[in-house]
N, C-alpha and C positions, 0 to 999 in steps of 0.2 A: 504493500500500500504506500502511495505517495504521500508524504505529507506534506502539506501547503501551508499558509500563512493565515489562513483561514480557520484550517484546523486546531491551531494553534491559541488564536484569538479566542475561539470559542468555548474551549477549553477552559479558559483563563476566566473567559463570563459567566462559565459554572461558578468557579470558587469566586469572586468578584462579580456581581452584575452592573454594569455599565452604572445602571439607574438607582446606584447606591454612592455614585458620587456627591461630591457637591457643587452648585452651580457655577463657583468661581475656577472648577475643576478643569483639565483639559485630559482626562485619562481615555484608553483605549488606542485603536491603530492610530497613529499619528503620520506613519510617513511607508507607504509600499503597496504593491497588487499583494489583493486576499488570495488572489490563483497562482503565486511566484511559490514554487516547489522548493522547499528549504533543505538547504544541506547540513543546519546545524540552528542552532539558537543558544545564544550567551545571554547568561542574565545578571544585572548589576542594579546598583541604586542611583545613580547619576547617569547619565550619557557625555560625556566627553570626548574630544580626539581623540584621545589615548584609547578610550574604549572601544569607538571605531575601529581601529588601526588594529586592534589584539582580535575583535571580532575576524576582522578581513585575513588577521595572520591563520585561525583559528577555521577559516572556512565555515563561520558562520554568516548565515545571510538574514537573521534576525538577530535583533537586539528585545530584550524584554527590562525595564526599568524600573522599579518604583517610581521617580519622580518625570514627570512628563521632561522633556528637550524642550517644546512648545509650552508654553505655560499662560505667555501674554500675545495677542493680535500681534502680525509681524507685516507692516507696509512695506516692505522693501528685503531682499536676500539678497545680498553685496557683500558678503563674508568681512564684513565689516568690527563682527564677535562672534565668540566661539558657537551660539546656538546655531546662526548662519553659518558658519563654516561648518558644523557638524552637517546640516541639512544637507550641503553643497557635496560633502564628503559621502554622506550616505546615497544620495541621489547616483554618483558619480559610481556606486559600486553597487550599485544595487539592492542597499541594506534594507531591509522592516526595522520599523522601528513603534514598539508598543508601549505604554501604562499603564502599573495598575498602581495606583495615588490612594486617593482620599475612599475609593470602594475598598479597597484590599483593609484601608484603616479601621472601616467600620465594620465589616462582617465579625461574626462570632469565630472565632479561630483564626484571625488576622493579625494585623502587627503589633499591640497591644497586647495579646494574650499569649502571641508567641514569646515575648518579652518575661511575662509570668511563668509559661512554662522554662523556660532557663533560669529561674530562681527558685522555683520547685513551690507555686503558691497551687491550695486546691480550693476545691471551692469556688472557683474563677464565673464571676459572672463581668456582663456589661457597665464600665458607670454612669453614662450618658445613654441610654437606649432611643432611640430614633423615635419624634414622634407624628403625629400623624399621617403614621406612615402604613395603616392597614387597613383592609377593606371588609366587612362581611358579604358573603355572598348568600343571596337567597332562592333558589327554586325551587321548582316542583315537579317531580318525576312518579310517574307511575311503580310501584312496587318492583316490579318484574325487572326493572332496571336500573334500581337504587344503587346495586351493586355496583355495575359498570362504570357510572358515573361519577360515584364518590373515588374506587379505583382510579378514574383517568384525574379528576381534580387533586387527588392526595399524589401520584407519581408527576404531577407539574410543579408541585410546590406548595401546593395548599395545605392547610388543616393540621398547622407546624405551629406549637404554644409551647413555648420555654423548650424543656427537655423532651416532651411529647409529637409523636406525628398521629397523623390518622383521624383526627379530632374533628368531627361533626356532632353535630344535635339533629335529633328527625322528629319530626310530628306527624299523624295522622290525621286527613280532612278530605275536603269535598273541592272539585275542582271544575266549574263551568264554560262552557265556551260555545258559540254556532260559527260553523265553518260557514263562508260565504262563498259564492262563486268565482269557481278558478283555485280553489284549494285544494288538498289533498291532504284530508285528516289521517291520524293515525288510527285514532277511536270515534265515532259518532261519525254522522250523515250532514252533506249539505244542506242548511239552510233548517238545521233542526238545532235546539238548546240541549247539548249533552251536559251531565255530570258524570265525572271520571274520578273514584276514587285514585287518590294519590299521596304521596308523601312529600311534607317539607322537610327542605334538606339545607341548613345553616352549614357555611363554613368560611371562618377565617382568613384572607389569604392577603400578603404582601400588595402593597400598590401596582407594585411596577409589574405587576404580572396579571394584572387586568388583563389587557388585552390577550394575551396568551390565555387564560382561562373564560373569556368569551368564546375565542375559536375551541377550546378542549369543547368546553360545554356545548355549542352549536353541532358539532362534529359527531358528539357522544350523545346526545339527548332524543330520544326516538320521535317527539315531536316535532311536526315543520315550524312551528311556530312558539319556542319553548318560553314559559314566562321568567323574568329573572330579574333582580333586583342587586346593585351593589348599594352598601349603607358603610358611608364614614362611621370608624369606631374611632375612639378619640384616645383609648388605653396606648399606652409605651407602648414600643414592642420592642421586647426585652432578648431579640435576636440579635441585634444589630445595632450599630453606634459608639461612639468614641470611649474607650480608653478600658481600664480592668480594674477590676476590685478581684481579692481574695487573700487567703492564710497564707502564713507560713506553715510548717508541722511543730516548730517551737518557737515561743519569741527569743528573740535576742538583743545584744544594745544595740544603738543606736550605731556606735563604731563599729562595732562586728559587723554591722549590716551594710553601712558603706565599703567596708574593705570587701565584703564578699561581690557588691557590685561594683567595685573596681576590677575586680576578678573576671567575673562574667561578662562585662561588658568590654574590657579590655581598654580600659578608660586612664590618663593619664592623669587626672584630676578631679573632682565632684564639688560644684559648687551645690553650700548647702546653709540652711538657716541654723540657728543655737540649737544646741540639741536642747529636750524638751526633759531627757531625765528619766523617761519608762521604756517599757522594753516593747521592741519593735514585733507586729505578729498580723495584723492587718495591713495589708497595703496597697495601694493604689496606683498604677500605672497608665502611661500613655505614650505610647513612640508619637515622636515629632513634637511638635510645638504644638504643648499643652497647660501653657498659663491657665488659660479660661476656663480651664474642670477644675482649679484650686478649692474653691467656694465647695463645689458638690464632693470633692475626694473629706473636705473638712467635716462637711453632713451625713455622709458616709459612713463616719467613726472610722478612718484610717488612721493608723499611728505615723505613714510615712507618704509622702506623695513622690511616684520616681516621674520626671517628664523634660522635657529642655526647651532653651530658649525660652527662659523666663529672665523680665527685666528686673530692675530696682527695684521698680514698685511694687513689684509682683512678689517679693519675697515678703510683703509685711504682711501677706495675706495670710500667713503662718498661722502667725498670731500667739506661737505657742502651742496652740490647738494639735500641731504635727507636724512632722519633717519634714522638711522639703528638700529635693534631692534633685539638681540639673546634671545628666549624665550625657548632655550634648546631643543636639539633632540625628548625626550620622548614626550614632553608638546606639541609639534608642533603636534605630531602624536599619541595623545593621545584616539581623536575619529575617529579612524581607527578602532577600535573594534564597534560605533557605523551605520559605512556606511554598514559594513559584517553583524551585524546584522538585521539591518532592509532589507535588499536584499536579507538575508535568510528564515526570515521568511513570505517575501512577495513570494516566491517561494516556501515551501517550509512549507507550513502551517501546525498545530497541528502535530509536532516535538519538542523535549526539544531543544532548542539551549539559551547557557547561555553565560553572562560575563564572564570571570578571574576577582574576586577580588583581585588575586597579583599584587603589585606594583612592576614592575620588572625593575624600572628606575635605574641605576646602579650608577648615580649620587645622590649625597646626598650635601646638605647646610648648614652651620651653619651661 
């Protein structure tokens, strides 16, 4: 089997969907044909020349990024800076070039909780859960095909609550209709008033996969003419959204807990506020620049918040309340290149997909 760029992309949409970004977002294909047959994919957290250049050594003819190339509108490509020169450069060899940003950030098993699983927290839930961001769906189907149709909605993605799949409510009632001329009912007669016992059938399901679950249900539903209802639910949904809470298996001080993530993160420094004096056993994470969860990791009851790129001000939001821990942009989101690979090559088997061994961290320490 060929694998294309296509392939590849889609893949990525599974663990990431597109419609899980955010709108100031540029993630997904950014630069190549879906139909260019790949001989390799390398995958890194920046795109740079450098990167380029190890791709094309490497006989890779995609790139896959955390952080988009593209980021802001570009009036003019005059290789003028390196984004432009990358473009000029990928163009020039033929490279894909993909993102998975601010969706990869926010799913349940993303970069945030990969961050958690390398410090061994359980208990890992979402701390900012996404919110109105889910649909109820409502129809009604005859008995005889409750089945079918709850099976094709739950294999799209629906009827998914916290830890649970499969989750529907059903009622039994009474369902009316006259077919009019030029129809083709399933049950009852032209131009007569049928009642068709049938079943309501509630289910749960993500925004962004309306439309995907109109076509399931049109496709699966024995009626020409099936009735159905989506209703804004206004609840979290506690699948998805910025950063992690969870345990430790024991607490520890406040030092032991930095030195361990200087350890794991592989961090040459930790900006951090006073320590607070208790022992460390809740804590709160977020790869990237994650100032603005301060407030909620405090409401939380965290003992420690890990995240980067926090200013001056941003450190008084402590308060004492708990630690605050900056372990730097790159560092936070360093095994984002690890989640993209094991999802690719668990999709996606006896294909080359490789690391970036450039460090493309733009900060430097002494």
């Amino acid at each position: 089997m060929k694998i294309t760029v296509n392939h590849v992309c889609k893949a990525l949409e599974e663990l990431a969907p597109l419609a899980l970004q955010e709108s100031y977002d540029n993630s997904g294909l950014l630069l190549g044909n879906r139909n260019t047959e790949l001989s390799g994919v390398l995958i890194c957290i920046d795109v740079t020349e450098e990167v380029l250049h190890e791709a094309i050594t490497a006989n890779c003819n995609m790139i896959v990024s955390h952080h988009p190339l593209v980021f802001t509108a570009l009036k003019s490509i005059t290789e003028s800076n390196m984004v432009e020169r990358c473009i000029v450069l990928a163009i020039k060899n033929n490279l894909a070039i993909y993102a998975c940003h601010t969706n990869l950030d926010s799913v349940s098993g993303g970069v945030s909780f990969r961050m958690a699983q390398k410090i061994g927290l359980t208990q890992t839930r979402v701390l900012q859960a996404k919110k109105d961001s889910l649909l109820k769906l409502v129809t009604f189907v005859p008995l005889k095909h409750l089945n079918n149709l709850q099976t094709a909605i739950f294999e799209a993605g629906g009827g998914q609550i916290g830890k649970y799949d499969c989750c529907s409510f059903t009622s039994t009632g009474k369902g009316s209709f006259r077919a009019l001329d030029g129809c083709h009912p399933f049950v009852g007669k032209i131009g007569e008033i049928h009642a068709e016992d049938e079943i309501r059938l509630e289910v749960s399901i993500p925004a962004y996969l309306k439309t995907t679950i109109t076509k399931i249900l049109l496709q699966t539903h024995p009626y020409e003419e099936p009735a159905f209802d989506f209703i804004p639910i206004r609840n979290d949904w506690s699948q998805a959204g910025y950063g992690v809470i969870g345990n430790l298996e024991k607490p520890i001080s406040e030092k032991d807990f930095l030195l361990q993530l200087k350890k794991v993160f592989k961090v040459s420094y930790i900006k951090h506020t006073s320590f607070t004096n208790k022992k460390i056993q809740k804590v709160a994470m977020c790869g990237g620049s994650g100032a603005t969860l301060t407030n909620l990791a405090i409401a939380s009851g965290a003992d420690v918040y890990v995240s980067a790129d926090f200013k001056y001000h941003d450190y008084f939001l402590a308060e004492s309340k708990l630690l605050i821990a900056d372990i730097g942009h790159f560092e936070s989101e360093q095994f984002t290149k690890e989640i993209i690979f094991e999802h690719l090559t668990k999709k996606l088997s006896k294909f080359a997909i490789r690391f970036s061994e450039i460090n493309t961290n733009p900060i430097n320490y002494i």
